[in-house]
C-alpha positions as CSV (number, residue, x, y, z in Angstrom):
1,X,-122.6,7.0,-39.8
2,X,-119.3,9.0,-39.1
3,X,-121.1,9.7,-35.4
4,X,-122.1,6.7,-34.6
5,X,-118.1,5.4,-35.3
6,X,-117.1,8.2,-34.1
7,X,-118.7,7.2,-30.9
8,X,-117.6,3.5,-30.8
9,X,-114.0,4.7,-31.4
10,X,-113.5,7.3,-29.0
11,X,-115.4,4.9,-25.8
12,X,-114.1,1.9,-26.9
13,X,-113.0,-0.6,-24.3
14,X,-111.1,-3.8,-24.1
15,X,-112.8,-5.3,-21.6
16,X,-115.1,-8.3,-21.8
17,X,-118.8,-7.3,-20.5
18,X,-121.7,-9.5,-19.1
19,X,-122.2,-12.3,-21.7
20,X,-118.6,-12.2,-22.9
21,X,-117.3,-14.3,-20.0
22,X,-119.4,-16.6,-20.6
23,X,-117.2,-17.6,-23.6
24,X,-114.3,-17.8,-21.0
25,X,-116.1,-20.1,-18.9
26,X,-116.9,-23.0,-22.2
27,X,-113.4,-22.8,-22.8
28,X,-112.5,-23.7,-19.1
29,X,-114.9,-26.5,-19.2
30,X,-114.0,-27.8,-22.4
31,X,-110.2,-27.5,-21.7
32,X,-109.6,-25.0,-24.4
33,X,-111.3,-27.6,-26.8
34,X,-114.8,-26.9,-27.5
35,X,-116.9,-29.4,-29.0
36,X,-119.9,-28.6,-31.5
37,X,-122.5,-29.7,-28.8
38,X,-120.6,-26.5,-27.0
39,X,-121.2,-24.4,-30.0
40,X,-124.7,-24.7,-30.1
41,X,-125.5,-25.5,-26.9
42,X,-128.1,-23.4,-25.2
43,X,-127.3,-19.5,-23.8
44,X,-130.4,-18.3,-21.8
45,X,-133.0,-18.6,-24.8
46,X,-130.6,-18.6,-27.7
47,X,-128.1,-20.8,-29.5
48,X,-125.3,-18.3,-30.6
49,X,-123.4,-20.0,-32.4
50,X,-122.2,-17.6,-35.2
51,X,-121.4,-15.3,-31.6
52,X,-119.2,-18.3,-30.1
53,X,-117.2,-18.1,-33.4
54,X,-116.4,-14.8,-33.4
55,X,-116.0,-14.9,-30.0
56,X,-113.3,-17.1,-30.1
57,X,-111.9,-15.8,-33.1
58,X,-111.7,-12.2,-31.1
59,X,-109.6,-14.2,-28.1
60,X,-107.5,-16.5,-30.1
61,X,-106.4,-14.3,-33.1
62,X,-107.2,-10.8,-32.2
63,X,-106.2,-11.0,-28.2
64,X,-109.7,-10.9,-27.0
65,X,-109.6,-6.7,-26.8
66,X,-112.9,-6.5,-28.6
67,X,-111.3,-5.0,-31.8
68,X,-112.1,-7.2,-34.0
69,X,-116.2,-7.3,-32.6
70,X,-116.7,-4.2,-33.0
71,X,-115.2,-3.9,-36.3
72,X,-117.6,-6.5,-37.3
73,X,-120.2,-5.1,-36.3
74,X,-119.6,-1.9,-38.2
75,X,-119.3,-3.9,-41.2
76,X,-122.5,-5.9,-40.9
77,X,-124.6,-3.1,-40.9
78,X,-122.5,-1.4,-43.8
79,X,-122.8,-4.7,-45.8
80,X,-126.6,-4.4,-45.0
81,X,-126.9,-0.8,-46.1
82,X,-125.0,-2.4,-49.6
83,X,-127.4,-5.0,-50.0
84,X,-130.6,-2.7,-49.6
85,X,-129.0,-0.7,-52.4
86,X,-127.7,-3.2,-55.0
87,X,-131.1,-4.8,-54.6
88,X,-133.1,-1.8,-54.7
89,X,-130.9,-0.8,-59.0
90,X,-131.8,-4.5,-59.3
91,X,-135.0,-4.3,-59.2
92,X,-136.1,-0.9,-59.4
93,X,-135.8,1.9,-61.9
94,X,-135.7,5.0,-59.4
95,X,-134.2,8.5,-60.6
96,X,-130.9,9.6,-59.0
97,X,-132.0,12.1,-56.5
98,X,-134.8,9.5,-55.5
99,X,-132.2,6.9,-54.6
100,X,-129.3,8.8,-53.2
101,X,-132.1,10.1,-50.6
102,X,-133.7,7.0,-49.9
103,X,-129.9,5.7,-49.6
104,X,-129.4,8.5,-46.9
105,X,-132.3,7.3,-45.3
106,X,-130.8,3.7,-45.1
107,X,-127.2,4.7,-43.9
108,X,-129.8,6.6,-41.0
109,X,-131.6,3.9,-40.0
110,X,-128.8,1.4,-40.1
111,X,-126.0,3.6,-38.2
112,X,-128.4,5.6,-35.9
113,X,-126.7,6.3,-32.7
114,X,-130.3,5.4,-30.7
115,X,-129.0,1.7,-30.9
116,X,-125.6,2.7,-29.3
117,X,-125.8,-0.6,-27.3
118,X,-125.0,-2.9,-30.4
119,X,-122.2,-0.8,-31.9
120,X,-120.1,-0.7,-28.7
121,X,-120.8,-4.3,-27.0
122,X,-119.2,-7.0,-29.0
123,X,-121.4,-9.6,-28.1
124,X,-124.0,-8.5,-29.9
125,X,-122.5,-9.1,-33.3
126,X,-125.2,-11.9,-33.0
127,X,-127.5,-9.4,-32.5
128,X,-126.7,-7.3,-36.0
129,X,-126.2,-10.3,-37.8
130,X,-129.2,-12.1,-36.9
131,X,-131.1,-8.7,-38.8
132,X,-128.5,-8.8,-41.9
133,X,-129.3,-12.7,-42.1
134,X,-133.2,-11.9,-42.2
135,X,-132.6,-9.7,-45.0
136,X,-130.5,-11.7,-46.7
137,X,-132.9,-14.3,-46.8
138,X,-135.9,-12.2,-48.3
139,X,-133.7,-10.9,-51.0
140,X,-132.5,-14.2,-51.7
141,X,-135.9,-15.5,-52.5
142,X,-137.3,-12.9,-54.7
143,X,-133.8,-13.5,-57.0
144,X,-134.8,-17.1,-56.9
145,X,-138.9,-16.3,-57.6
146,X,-137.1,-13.9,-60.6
147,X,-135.4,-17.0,-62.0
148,X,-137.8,-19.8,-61.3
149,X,-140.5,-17.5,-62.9
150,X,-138.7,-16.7,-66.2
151,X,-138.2,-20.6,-66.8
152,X,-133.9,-20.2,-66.8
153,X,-133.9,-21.5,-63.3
154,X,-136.1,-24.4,-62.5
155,X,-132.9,-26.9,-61.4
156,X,-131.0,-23.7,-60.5
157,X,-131.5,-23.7,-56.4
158,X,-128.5,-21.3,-55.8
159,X,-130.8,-19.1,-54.2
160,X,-132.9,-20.8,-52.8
161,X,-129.6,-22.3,-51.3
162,X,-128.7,-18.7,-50.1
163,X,-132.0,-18.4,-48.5
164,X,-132.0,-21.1,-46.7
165,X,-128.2,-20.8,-45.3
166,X,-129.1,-16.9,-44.5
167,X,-132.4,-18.6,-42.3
168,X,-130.2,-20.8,-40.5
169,X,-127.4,-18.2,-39.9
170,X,-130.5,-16.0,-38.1
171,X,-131.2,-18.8,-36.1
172,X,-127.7,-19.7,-34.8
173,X,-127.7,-16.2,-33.9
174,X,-130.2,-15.4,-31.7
175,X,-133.8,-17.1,-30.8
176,X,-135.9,-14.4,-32.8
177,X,-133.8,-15.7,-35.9
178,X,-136.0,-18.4,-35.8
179,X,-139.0,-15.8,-36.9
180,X,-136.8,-16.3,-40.4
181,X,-138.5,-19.8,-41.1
182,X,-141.5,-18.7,-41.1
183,X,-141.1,-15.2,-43.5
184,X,-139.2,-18.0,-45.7
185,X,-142.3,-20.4,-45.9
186,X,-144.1,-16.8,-46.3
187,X,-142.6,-16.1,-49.2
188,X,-142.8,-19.5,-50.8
189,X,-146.5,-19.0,-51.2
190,X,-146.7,-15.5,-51.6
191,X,-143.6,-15.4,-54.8
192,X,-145.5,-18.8,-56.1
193,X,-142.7,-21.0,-55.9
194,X,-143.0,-24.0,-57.5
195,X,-144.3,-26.9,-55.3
196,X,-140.8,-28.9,-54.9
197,X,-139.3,-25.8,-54.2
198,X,-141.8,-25.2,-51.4
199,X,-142.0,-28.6,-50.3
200,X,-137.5,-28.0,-49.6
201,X,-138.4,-25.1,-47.8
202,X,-141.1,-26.4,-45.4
203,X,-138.8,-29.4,-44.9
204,X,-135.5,-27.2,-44.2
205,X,-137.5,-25.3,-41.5
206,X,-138.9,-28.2,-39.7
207,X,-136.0,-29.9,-40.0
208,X,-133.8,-26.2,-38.4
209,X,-136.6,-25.9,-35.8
210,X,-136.3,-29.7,-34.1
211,X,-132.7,-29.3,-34.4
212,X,-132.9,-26.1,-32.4
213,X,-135.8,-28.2,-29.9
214,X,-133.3,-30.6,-29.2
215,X,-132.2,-30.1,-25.8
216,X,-134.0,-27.1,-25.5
217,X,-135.3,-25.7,-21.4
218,X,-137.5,-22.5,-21.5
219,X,-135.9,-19.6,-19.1
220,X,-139.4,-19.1,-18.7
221,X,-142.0,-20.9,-17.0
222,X,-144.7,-22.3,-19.6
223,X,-147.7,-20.8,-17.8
224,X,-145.8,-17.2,-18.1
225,X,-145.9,-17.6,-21.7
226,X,-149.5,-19.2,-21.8
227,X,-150.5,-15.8,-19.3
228,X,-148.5,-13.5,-22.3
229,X,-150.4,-15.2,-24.8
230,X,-153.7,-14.6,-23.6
231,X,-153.2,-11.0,-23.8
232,X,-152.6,-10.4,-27.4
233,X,-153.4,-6.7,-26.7
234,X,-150.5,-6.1,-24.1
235,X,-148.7,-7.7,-27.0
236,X,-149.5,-5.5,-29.6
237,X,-149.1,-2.5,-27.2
238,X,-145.6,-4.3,-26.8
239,X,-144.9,-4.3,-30.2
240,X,-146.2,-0.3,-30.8
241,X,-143.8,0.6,-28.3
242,X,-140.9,-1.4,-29.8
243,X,-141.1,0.6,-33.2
244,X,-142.5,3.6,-32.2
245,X,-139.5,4.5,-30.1
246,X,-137.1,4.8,-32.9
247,X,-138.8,8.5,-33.7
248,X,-140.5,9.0,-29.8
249,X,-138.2,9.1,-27.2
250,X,-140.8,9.4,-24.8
251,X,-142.1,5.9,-25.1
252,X,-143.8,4.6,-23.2
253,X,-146.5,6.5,-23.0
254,X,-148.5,6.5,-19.9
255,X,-151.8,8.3,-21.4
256,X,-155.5,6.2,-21.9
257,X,-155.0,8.1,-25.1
258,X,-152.2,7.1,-27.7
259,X,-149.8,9.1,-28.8
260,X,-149.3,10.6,-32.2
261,X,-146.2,8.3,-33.2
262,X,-148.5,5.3,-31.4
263,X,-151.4,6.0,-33.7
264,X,-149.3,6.1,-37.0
265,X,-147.4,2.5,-35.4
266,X,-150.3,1.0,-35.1
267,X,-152.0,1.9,-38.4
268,X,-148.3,1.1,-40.4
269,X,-148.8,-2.4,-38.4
270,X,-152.5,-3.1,-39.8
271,X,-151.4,-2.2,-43.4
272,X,-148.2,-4.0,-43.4
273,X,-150.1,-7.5,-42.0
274,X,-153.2,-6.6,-44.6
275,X,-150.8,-6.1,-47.1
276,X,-149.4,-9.6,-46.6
277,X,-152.7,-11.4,-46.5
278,X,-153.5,-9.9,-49.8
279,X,-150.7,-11.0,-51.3
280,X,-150.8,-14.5,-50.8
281,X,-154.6,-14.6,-52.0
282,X,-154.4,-12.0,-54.9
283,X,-151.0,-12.5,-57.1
284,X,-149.3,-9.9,-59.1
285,X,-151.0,-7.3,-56.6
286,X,-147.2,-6.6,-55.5
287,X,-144.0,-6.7,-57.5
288,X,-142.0,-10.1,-56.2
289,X,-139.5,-7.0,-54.6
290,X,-142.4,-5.8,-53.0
291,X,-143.2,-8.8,-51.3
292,X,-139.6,-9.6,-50.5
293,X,-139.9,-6.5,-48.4
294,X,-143.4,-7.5,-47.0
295,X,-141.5,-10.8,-45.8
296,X,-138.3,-8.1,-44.2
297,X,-141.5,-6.3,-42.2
298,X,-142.8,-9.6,-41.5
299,X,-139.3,-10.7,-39.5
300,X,-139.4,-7.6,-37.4
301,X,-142.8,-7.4,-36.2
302,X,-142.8,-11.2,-35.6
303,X,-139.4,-10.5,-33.8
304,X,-141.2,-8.1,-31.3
305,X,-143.6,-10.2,-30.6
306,X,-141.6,-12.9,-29.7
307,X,-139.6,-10.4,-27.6
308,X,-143.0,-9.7,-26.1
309,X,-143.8,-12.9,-25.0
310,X,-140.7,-13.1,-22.9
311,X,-140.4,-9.9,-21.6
312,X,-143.4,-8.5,-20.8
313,X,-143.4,-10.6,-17.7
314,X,-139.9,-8.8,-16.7
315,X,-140.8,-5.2,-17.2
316,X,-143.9,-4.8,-19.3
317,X,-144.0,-1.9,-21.7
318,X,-140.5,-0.7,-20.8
319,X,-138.6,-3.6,-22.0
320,X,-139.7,-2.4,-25.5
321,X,-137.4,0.4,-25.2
322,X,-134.3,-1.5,-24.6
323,X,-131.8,0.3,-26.6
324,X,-130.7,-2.8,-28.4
325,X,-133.6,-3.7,-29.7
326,X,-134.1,-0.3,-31.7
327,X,-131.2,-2.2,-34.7
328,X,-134.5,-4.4,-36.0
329,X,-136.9,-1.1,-35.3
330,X,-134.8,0.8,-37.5
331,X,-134.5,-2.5,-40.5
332,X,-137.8,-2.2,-40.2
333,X,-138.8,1.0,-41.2
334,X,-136.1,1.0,-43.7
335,X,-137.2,-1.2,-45.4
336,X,-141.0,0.3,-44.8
337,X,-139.3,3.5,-46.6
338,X,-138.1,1.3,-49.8
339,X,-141.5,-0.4,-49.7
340,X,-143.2,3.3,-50.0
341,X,-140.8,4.3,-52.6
342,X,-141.2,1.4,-55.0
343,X,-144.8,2.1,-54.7
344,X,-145.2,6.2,-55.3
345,X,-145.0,7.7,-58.7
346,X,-142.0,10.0,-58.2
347,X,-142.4,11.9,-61.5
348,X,-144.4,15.2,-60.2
349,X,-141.6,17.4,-58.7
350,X,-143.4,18.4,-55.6
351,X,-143.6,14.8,-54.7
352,X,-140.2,14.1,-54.3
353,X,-139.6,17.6,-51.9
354,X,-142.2,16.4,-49.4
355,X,-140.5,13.6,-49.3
356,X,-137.3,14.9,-48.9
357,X,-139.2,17.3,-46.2
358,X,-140.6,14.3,-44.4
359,X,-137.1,12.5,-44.4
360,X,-135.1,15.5,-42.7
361,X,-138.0,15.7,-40.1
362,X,-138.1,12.5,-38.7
363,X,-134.3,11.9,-38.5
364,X,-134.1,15.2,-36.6
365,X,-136.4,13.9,-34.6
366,X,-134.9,10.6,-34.3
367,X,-131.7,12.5,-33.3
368,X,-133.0,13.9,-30.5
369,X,-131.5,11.3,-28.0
370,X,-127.9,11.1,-29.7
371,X,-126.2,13.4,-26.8
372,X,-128.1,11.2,-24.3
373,X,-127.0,7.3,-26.2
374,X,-123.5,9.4,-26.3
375,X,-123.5,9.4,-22.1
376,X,-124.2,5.6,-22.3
377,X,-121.4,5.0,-24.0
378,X,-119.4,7.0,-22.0
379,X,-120.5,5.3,-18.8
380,X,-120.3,2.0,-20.2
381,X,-116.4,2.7,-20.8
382,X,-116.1,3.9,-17.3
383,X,-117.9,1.0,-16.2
384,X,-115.8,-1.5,-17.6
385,X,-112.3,0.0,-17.1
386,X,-113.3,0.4,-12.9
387,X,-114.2,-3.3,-13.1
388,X,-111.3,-4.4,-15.0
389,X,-108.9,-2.3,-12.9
390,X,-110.4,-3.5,-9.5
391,X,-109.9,-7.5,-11.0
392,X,-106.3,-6.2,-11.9
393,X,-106.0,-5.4,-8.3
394,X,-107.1,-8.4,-7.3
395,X,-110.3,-6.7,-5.8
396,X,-112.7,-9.3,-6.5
397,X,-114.9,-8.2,-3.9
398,X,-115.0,-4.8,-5.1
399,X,-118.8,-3.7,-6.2
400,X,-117.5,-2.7,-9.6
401,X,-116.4,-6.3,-10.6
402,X,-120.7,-6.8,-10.4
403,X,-120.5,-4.3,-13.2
404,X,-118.5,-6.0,-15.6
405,X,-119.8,-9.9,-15.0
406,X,-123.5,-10.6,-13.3
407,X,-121.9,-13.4,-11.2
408,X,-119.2,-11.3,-9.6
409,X,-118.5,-14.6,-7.1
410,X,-117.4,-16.5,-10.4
411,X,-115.4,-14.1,-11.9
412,X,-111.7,-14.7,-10.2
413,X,-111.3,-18.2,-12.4
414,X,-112.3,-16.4,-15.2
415,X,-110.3,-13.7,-15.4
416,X,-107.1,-15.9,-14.2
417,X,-108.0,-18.1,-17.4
418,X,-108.4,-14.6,-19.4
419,X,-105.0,-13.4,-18.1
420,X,-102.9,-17.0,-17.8
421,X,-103.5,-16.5,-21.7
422,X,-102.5,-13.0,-22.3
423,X,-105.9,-12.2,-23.8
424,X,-107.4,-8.7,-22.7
425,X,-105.8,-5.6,-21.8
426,X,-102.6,-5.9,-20.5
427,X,-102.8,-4.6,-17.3
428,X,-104.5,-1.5,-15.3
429,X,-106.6,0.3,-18.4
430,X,-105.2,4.3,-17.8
431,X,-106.2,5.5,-21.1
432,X,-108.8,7.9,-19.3
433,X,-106.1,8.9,-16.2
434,X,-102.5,8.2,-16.4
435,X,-100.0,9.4,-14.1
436,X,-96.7,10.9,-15.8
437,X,-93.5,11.3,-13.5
438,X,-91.8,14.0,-16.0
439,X,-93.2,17.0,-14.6
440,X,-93.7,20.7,-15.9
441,X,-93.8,23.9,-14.3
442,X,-96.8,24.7,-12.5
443,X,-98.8,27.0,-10.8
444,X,-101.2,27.7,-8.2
445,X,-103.5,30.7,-7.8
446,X,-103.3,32.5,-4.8
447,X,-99.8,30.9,-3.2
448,X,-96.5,31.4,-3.7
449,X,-94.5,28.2,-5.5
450,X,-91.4,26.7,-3.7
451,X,-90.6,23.8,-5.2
452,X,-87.8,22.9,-2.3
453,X,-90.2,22.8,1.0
454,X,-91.4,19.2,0.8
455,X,-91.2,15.8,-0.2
456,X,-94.1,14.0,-1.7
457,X,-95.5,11.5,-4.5
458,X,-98.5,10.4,-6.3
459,X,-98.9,6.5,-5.0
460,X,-102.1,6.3,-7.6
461,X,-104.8,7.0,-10.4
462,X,-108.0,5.1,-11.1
463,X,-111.2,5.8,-12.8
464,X,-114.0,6.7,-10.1
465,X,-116.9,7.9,-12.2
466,X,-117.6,9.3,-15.5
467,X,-116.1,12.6,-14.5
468,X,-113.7,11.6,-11.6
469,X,-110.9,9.7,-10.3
470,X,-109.5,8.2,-6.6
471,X,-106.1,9.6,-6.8
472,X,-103.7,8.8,-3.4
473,X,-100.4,9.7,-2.6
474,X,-97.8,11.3,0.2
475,X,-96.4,14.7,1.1
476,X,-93.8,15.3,4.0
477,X,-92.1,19.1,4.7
478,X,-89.0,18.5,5.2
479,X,-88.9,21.0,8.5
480,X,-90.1,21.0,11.8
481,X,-91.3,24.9,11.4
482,X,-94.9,24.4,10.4
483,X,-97.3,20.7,10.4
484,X,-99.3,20.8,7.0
485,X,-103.1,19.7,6.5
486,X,-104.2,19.3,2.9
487,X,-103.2,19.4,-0.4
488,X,-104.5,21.1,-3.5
489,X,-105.1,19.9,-6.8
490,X,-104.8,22.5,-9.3
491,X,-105.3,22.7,-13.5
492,X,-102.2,24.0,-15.3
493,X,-103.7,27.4,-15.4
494,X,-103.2,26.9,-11.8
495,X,-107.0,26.8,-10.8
496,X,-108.0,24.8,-7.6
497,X,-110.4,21.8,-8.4
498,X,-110.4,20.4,-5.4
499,X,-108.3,19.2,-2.1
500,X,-107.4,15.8,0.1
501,X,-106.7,16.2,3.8
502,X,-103.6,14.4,5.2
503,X,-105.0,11.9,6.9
504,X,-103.1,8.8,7.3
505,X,-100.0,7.9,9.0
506,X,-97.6,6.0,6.0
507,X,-95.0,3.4,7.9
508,X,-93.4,3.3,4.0
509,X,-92.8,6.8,4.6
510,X,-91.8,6.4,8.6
511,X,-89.7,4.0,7.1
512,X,-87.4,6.6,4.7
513,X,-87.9,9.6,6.9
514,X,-87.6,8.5,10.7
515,X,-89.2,12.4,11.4
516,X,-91.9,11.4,9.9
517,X,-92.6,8.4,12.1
518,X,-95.9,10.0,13.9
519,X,-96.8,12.3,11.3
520,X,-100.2,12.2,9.0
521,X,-98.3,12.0,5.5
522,X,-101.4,10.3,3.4
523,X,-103.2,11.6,1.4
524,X,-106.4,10.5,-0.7
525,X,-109.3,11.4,-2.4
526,X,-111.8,11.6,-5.0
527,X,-110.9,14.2,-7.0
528,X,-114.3,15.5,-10.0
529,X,-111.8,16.8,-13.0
530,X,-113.5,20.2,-14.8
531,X,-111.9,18.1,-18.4
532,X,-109.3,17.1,-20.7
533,X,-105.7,18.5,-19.4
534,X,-103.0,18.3,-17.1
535,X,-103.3,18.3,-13.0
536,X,-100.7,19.1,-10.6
537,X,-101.1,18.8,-7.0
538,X,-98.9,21.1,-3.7
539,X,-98.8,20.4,-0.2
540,X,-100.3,23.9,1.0
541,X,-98.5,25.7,4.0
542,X,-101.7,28.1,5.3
543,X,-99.4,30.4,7.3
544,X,-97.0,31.5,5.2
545,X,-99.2,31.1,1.7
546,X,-96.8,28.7,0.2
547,X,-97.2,25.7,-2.1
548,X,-95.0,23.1,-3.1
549,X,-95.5,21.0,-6.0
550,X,-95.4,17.3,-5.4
551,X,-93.7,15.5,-8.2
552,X,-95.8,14.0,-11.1
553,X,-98.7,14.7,-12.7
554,X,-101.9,13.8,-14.0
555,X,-103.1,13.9,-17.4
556,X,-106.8,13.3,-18.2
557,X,-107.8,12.5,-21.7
558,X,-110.9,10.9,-23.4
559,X,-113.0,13.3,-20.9
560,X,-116.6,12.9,-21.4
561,X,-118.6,15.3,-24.4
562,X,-121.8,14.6,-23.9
């Protein structure tokens, strides 16, 4: 948990990224007055509307800077963790060491880094909520199987009320929420509600799935879907994949032969689906907790089948291993870990220790791609300042406004709407580079410092890369005794990291220095910084061995880690 936030805090970024804008783009069209028909209507597959709230939320009270997203987010998944646990001392009489390491397990699954994606993008609150809401739901039933089973709550529907709410919150988050209807109607039969109770279930889900019809266009072609159908094994491989990846980073596998971590997928699928069946034909085979956590395994695997259905098309087996979709992988084999647990006899010692054994394997397994999710974050952040910098700029045209926004050619409206508001960052984003005028004495290795034979300025600072930055400026020598080529850029132990030729003829400095009228004074270049620090940079005389600073300097923070 603490690197996962750790993470999100140290690349977090202001900047609204792909489906973000979209939100900008109802509110132009509704005149800063969307209806309801805008808050449900249609985005690619989904209808987000719990995302359009807190979208708009983020803009209109928090600024739009993605603070209040990504706080969110982080507390979805914390108030998921809660519920697991509060349900689990419900329900279950576990000893302490039992439950404080199947709650370490929990806060693993639910905070891995390996779904870096969801913690740092803040339209995918939708995407964590729409998991939370699932779980919700199942919990929500087996309180209201509890009480309708004991005779105290047969005209209580409270949760039953819950459960239904939580279902409809899944699915006015994203289209796999829809999967939540039919755990619910699941769970009806397999918790033996009573038949009115059943009968308001079945009618809420019909009723939630026309409402979600209405209107409805398929981003896929029907005969796509028919074609995925038709190959329920591609399917299931899909599906393997999608889980599997959570403790095999090398997913997909490419062998005839599966993998280990495919083997165990696949036979953790069978059981979980026979499980199922043979709790809605044999009764009182599981506890009602039990089966509320068969219905939790239900939600995920139907959710990566649906996935399947629509994505195989795109990029087959790879588009299992989206990053994002590793938040349900992990909910799912949490609560696979609480089903095993309520099901083993804990007392023998040695039981517990393998366990524990097990546990520490897999998540340092699992933890093998932490440094690499910790570069996507990192890049992401670069991404998004270079694109909001360029639209600050007013380089629409610039290839890293594509970054940012998929329809580049539609982004100049929207970000004139974002900034005629005073939403977003405030300007240029320099929390990676910033230039600082105040400068301190420096030093370059292997020349002598005169900080009296020239004139010169940094112009400019922006984020280039992960690692780098376009830096531009001028340098004049104030004598006719030697012409100067290059400058050097140098740390504040005074190491060279690099140099920019003088290249360009500046009429602003013609302009203030007549002598300088044909002279090359420009200077610019991409300058790769070693890390975190201070840079100076000196207009270098070759002949004599001098250097002279040019005034300013740049400090680089937030340098990449991983």
């Amino acid at each position: 948990m603490a690197t996962t936030i750790w993470m999100v805090v140290r690349t977090y970024s202001p900047v609204l990224f792909g489906d973000q804008w979209e939100l900008i783009r109802t509110l132009m069209r509704s005149h800063g007055h969307p209806s309801l028909r805008d808050f449900w209507a249609q985005h690619n597959e989904h209808r987000i509307l719990t995302g359009r709230l807190l979208g708009f939320a983020d803009l209109y009270i928090f600024g739009g800077r993605n603070i209040s997203l990504l706080t969110e987010i982080v507390a979805i998944q914390f108030c998921h963790v809660v519920l697991f646990l509060v349900v689990i001392r419900r329900f279950e009489s576990l000893a302490p060491a039992v439950y404080i390491t199947l709650a370490g397990f929990l806060i693993y699954c639910l905070f891995s880094p390996i779904q870096i994606e969801n913690f740092i993008w803040g339209f995918q609150t939708v995407f964590v909520l729409t998991s939370l809401a699932a779980t919700a739901a199942c919990m929500a039933a087996v309180f209201h199987a509890r009480r309708a089973g004991s005779g105290e709550g047969t005209d209580n529907w409270g949760f039953l009320f819950l459960a239904i709410v939580a279902a409809f919150v899944a699915e006015a988050s994203e289209a796999h929420g829809l999967v939540t209807w039919g755990v619910l109607l699941f769970l009806a039969f397999a918790l033996r509600f009573p038949r009115r109770d059943k009968a308001v279930v079945s009618l809420a889900a019909a009723l939630a799935i026309a409402l979600y019809a209405i209107g409805f266009q398929a981003s896929d072609p029907p005969q796509a879907m028919i074609e995925a159908v038709r190959h329920p094994e591609r399917i299931f491989h899909f599906v393997v994949t999608y889980l599997g990846k959570s403790w095999d980073s090398h997913l997909p596998n490419a062998s005839a032969w599966p993998a280990v971590s495919e083997s165990l997928t696949c036979l953790i699928i069978v059981a979980t689906l026979a499980s199922s069946a043979w709790s809605l034909w044999r009764p009182g085979l599981f506890s009602p907790f039990q089966v509320a956590l068969l219905g939790n395994l239900l939600f995920v695997l139907g959710s990566a089948a649906m996935t399947a259905v629509g994505r195989l098309r795109l990029g087959g087996l790879q588009g299992a291993t989206a990053i994002r979709y590793q938040t349900p992988a992990l909910v799912f084999w949490a609560s696979l870990a609480i089903l095993i647990t309520t099901l083993v006899d804990w007392r023998p010692p040695q039981r517990l220790l393998v366990a524990q054994v097990t546990v520490l394997i897999l998540t340092l397994a699992g933890g093998a791609p932490w440094v690499e999710m910790g570069r996507v974050a990192e890049a992401r952040q670069a991404v998004e300042e270079m694109g909001w910098n360029a639209l600050v700029e007013g380089r629409f045209d610039d290839p890293a406004v594509a970054d940012i926004f998929y329809e580049p050619n539609h982004l100049k409206p929207l970000f004139l709407y974002l900034r005629h508001h005073g939403w977003g960052p405030g300007g240029e984003i320099t929390s990676f580079a910033r230039l600082q005028h105040e400068t301190e004495p420096s030093r370059i290795n292997g020349h002598r410092v005169e900080p009296q034979a020239c004139l010169g300025h940094w112009d400019r600072v922006r984020r280039s890369g992960l690692r780098s930055v376009s830096v531009g400026g001028w340098a004049l020598s104030p004598t006719a005794g030697q012409v100067t080529r290059r400058v050097a850029f140098a740390s504040n132990t005074g190491k060279i990291i690099g140099y920019a030729e003088l290249s360009r003829v500046r009429q602003d400095v013609a302009d203030q220095y007549p002598a300088a009228r044909k002279l090359t004074t420009g200077w610019d270049a991409n300058l790769s910084v070693p890390g975190e620090g201070v840079y100076h940079a000196f207009l270098l005389f070759e002949d004599t061995g001098v250097a002279c600073p040019i005034g300013g300097e740049l400090r680089i923070r937030h340098f990449p880690v991983f």
